[in-house]
C-alpha positions as a printed NumPy array, in Angstrom:
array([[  8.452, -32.089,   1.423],
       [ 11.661, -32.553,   3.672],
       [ 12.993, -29.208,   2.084],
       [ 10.211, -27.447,   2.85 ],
       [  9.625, -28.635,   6.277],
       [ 13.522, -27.574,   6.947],
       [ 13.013, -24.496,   5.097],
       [  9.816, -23.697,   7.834],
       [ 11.566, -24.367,  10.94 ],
       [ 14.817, -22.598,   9.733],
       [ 12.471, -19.482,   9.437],
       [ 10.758, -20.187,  12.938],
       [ 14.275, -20.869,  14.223],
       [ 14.909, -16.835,  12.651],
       [ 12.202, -15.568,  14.072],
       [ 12.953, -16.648,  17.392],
       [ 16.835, -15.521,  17.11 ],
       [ 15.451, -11.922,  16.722],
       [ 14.799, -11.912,  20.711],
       [ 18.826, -12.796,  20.754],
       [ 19.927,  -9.994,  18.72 ],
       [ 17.783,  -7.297,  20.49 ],
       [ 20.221,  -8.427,  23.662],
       [ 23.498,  -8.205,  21.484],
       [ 22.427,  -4.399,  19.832],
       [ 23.28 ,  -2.128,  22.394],
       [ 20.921,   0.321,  20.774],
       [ 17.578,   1.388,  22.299],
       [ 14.315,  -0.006,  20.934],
       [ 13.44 ,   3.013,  18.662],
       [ 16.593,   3.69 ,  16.85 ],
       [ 17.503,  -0.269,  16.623],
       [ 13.918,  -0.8  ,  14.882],
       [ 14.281,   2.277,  13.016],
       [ 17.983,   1.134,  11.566],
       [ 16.649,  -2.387,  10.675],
       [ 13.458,  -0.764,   8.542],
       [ 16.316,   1.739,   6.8  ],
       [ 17.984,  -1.951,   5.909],
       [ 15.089,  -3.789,   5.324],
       [ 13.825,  -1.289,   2.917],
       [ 16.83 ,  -0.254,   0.678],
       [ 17.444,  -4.495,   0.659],
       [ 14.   ,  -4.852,  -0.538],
       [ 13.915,  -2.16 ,  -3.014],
       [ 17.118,  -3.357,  -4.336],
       [ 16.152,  -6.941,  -4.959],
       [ 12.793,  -5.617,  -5.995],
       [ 14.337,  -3.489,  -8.615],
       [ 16.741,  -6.512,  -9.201],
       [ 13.873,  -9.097, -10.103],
       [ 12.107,  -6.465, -12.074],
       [  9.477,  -6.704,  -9.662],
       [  6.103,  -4.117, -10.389],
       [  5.811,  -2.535,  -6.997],
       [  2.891,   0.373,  -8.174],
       [ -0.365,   0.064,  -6.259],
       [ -3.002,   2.121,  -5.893],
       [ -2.899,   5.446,  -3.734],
       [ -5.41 ,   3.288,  -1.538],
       [ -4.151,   0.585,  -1.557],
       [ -0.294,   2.035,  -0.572],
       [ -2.639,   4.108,   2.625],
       [ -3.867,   0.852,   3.811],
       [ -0.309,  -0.6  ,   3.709],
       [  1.417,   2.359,   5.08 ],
       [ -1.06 ,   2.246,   8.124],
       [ -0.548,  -1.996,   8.567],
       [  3.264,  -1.015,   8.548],
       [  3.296,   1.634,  11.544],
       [  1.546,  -1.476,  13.275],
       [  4.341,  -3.865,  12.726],
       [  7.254,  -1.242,  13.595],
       [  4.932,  -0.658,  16.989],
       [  4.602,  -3.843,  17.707],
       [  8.834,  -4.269,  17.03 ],
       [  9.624,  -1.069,  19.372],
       [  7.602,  -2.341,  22.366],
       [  9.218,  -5.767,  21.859],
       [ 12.553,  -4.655,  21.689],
       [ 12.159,  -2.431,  24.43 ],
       [ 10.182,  -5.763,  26.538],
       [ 13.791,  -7.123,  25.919],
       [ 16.17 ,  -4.397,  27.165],
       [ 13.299,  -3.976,  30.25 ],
       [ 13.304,  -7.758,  31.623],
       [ 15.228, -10.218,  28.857],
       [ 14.857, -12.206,  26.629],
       [ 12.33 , -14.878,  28.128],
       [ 10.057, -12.934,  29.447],
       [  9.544, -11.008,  26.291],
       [  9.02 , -14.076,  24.395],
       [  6.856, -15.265,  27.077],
       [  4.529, -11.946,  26.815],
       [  4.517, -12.75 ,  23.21 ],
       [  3.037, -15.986,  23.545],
       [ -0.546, -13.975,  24.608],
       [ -0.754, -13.31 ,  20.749],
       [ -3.342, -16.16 ,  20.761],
       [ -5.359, -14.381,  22.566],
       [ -5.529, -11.165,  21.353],
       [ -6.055, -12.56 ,  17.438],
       [ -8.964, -14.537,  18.953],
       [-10.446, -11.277,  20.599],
       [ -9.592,  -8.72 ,  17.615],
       [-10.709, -11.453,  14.536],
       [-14.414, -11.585,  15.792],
       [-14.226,  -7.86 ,  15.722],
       [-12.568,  -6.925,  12.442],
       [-13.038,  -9.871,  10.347],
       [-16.417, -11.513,   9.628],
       [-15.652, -14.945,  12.114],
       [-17.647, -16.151,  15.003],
       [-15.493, -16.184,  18.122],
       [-13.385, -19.389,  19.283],
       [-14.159, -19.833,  22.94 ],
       [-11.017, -22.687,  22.575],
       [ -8.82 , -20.274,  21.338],
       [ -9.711, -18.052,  24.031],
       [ -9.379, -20.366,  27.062],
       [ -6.271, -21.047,  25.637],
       [ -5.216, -17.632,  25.415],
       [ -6.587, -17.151,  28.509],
       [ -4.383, -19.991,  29.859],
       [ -1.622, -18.126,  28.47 ],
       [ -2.535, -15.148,  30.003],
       [ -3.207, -16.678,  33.703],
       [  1.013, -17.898,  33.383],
       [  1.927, -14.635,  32.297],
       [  0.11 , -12.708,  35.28 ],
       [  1.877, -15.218,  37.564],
       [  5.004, -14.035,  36.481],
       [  3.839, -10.277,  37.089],
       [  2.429, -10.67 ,  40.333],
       [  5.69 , -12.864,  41.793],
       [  8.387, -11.361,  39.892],
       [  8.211,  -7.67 ,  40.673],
       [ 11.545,  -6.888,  38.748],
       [  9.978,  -7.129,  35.026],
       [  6.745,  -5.492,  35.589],
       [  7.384,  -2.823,  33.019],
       [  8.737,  -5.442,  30.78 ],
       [  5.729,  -7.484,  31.132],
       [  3.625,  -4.649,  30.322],
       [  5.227,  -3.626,  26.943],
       [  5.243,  -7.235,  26.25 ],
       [  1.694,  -7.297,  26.572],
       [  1.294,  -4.045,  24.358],
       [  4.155,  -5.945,  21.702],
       [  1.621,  -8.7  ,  21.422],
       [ -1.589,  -6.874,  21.61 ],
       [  0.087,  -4.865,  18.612],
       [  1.242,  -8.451,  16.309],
       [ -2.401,  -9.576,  16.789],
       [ -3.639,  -6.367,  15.612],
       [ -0.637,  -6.17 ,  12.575],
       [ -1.918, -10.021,  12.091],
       [ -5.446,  -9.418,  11.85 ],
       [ -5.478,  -6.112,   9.424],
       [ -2.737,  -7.895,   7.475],
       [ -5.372, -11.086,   6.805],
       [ -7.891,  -8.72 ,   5.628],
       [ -5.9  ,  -7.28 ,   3.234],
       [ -3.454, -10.019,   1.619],
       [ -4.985,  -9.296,  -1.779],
       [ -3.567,  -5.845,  -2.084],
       [ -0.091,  -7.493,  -3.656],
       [  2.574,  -9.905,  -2.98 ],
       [  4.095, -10.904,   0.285],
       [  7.395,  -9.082,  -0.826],
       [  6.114,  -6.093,  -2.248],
       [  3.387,  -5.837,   0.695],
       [  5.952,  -6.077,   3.028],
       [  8.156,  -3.139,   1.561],
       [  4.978,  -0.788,   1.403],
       [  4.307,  -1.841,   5.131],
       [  7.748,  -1.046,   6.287],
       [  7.781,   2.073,   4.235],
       [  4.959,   3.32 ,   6.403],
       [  6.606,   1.945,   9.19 ],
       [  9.927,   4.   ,   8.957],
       [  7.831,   6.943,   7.943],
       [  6.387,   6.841,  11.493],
       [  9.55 ,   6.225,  13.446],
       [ 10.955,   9.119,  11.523],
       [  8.342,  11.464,  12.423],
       [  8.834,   9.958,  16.065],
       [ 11.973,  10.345,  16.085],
       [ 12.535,  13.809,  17.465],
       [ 10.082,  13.459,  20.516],
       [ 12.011,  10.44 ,  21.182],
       [ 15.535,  12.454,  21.032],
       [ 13.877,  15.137,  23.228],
       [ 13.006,  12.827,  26.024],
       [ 16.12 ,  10.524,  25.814],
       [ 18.929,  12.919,  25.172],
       [ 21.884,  10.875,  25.882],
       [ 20.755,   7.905,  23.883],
       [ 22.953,   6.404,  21.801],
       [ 21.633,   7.12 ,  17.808],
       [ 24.876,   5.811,  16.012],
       [ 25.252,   2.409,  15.951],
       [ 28.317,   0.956,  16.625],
       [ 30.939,  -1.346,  14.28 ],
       [ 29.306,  -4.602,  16.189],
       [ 25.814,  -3.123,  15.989],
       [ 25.899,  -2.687,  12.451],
       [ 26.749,  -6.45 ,  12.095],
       [ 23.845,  -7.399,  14.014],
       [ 21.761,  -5.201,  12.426],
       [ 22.831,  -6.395,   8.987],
       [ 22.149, -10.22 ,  10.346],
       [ 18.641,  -8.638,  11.712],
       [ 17.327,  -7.393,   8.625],
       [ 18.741,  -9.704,   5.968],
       [ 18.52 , -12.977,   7.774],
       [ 15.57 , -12.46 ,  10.167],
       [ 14.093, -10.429,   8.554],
       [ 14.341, -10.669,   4.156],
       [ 15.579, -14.562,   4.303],
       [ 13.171, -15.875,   6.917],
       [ 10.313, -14.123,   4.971],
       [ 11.417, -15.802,   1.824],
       [ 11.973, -19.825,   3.305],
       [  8.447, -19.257,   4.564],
       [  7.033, -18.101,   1.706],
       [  8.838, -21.329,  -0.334],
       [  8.05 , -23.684,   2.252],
       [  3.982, -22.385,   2.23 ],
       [  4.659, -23.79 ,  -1.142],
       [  4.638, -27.392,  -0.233],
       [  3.279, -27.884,   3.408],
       [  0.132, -26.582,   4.597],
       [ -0.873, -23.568,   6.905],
       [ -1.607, -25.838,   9.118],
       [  1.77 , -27.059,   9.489],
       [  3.049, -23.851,   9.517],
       [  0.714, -22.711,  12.217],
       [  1.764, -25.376,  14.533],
       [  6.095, -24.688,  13.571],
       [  5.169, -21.207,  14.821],
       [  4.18 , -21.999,  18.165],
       [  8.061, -23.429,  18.333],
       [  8.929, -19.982,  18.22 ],
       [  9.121, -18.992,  21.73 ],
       [ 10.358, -22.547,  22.882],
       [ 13.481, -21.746,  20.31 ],
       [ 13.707, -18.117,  21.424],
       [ 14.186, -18.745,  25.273],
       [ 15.694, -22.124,  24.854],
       [ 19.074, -19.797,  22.928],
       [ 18.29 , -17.214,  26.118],
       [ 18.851, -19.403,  28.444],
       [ 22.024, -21.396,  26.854],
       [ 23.92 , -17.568,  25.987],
       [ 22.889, -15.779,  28.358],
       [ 22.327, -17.594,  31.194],
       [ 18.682, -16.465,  31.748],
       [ 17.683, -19.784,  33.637],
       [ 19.855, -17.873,  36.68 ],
       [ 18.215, -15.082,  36.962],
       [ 14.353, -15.825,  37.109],
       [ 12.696, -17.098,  40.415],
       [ 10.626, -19.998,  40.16 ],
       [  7.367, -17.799,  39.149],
       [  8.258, -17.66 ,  35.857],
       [  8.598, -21.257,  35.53 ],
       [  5.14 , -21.721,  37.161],
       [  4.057, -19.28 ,  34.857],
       [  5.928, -20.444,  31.752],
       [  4.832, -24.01 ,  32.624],
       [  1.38 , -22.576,  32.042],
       [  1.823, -20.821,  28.443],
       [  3.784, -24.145,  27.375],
       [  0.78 , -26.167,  28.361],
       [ -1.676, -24.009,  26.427],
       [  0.681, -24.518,  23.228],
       [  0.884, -28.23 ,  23.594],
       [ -2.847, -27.878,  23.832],
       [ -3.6  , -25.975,  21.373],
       [ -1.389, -27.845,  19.332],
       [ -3.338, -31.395,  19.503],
       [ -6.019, -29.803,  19.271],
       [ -4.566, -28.956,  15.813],
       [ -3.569, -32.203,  15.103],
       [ -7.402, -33.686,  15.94 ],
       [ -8.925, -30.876,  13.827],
       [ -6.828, -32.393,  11.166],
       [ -7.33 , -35.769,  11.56 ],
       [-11.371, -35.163,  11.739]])
């Protein structure tokens, strides 16, 4: 159990550091996501061919993946470009109104009554983060594609729930990305056209990160959560996540220095999203215990 429980927060701790390399990649959003699905895929394709892993599904069921997948590589655009708008923090802070959205969207799309906790919560959430927008002029755009980064996770979340018996986590999540990097691909010239002078070639430091991105955020957190899911429950596992923004702006602030250069709105705000986590979290914890 104290494997697993390390294994858990090692992948929270992953997920979280993903915020930190989006600062350190001088690409833009599009071509960074776009070069960590071309390494996430040949990686997975590899280890699936490796493992002798069956990856045929049905046509229908690959469609239904394909469209899941140009959610998540949304979702990792607008957050990526939430980062390189504002930083670090307040992307992660945006992100935090996932709760929210997954309690609006799962009444809608899967058969569940709603959660009026889960949406005071998120609504909690959402009163911090519109504290930091109305106080902090200087990441309003950030704030915004936050918002649409997390609108777009709950949605990936949601349509991924529904459909978890299509195949394996590993072999779901190479179909997904497939249909992800299709998308960015097909994007990809619009994109060019309106940003001519961006940078498409990564450079020698880039390609590191990138490499760290997609085999250690990416392949190796998937796995440790996947083995740790093995021994503790989703319930635990639920309540590590939440740890994932404190992580995430706890490294922003200690290598970048982020503390400096946010006015005290975004603490009041912050203050607020950390309060609805702490709350939602005991009321985990009684749920548990009852």
């Amino acid at each position: 159990m104290k494997k697993a429980l390390i294994q858990l927060h090692v992948a929270v701790f992953l997920a979280g550091f993903t915020g930190i390399l989006g600062v350190l990649i001088s690409l833009d959003a599009m071509p960074l996501v776009w070069y960590r699905i071309v390494i996430t895929v040949f990686s997975l394709s590899l280890l699936n061919r490796v493992f002798k892993k069956t990856i045929l599904l049905p046509k229908k069921s690959v469609l239904k993946l394909f469209f899941i997948g140009t959610l998540i590589a949304l979702h990792w655009v607008a957050f990526y470009a939430s980062v390189k708008l504002s930083n670090v923090s307040i992307a992660l802070v945006c992100f935090s109104s996932v709760g929210l959205f997954t309690a609006l969207l799962e009444p809608v799309f899967i058969t569940k009554k709603i959660n009026w906790t889960d949406l005071l919560l998120g609504g909690l959430s959402l009163a911090g983060i519109c504290l930091i927008f109305q106080f902090d002029q200087r990441y309003r755009l950030g704030i915004i594609v936050g918002l649409v980064s997390a609108f777009l996770a709950a949605l990936f979340s949601v349509f991924n729930k529904r459909n978890m018996h299509i195949a394996e986590p590993s072999v779901m999540m190479l179909y997904e990305l497939m249909g992800g990097l299709v998308l960015l691909t097909l994007l990809m010239p619009v994109y060019i056209f309106w940003y001519p002078h961006a940078v498409l070639i990564p450079s020698v430091s880039d390609w590191g990160w990138l490499i760290i991105l997609s085999w250690l955020c990416t392949i190796v957190g998937m796995q440790l959560m996947l083995a740790s899911l093995k021994k503790v429950s989703a319930f635990t596992q639920n309540l590590s996540l939440n740890l994932e923004p404190v992580y995430a702006i706890t490294m922003a602030f200690i290598f970048f220095g982020e503390g400096k250069g946010v006015g005290s709105s975004f603490y009041y705000g912050a203050s607020l999203i950390v309060l609805s986590v702490v709350l939602q979290m005991i009321g985990m914890i009684a749920k548990r215990k009852s």
